[in-house]
N, C-alpha and C positions, 0 to 999 in steps of 0.2 A: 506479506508480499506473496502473489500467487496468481496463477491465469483464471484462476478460481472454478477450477476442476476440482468437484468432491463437493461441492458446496464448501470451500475451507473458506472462503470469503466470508459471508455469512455466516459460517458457524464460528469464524473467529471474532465476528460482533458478536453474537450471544453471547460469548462468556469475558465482555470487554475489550477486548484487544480494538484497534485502529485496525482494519483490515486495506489493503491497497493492491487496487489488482493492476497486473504488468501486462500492459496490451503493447507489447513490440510490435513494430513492422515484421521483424522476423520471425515472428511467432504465428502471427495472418492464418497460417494454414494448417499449423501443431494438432492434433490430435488433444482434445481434450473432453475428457470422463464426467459425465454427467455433471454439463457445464451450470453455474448458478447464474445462470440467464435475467434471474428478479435483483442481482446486487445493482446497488446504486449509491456505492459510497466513493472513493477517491481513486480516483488514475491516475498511472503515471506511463508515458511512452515510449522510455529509456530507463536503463538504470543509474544514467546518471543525475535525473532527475529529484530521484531518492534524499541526495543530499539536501537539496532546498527545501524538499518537501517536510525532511528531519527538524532542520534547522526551523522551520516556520510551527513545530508541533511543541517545542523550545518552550519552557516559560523565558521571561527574560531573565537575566541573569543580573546580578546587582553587580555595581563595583565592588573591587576587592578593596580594601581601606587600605590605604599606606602606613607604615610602621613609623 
């Protein structure tokens, strides 16, 4: 998760990671360092978006068997 200043978007796909960059409304005008302008993986436009995004990245999960 990141504005994706420093290229950490992209360097966080190279070595695997899910990268997710945070485009707030309130971020619009933040100062950010040598932005990685070429990513083109997942947004998100709140953080509370995070959650569904987590949940959807999930494998499913099996029922737990009854005793």
């Amino acid at each position: 998760m990141g504005d994706g200043g420093s290229h950490e978007l992209s360097g966080a796909a190279e070595v695997g990671m899910t990268p997710v960059r945070l485009a707030a409304s309130d971020l619009a005008n933040h100062l950010v360092f040598d932005a990685d302008t070429n990513f083109a993986g997942r947004t998100v436009r709140s953080l509370t978006e995070v959650v569904s995004l987590l949940d959807s990245l999930q494998p499913a999960r099996s029922p737990v068997p009854s005793r």
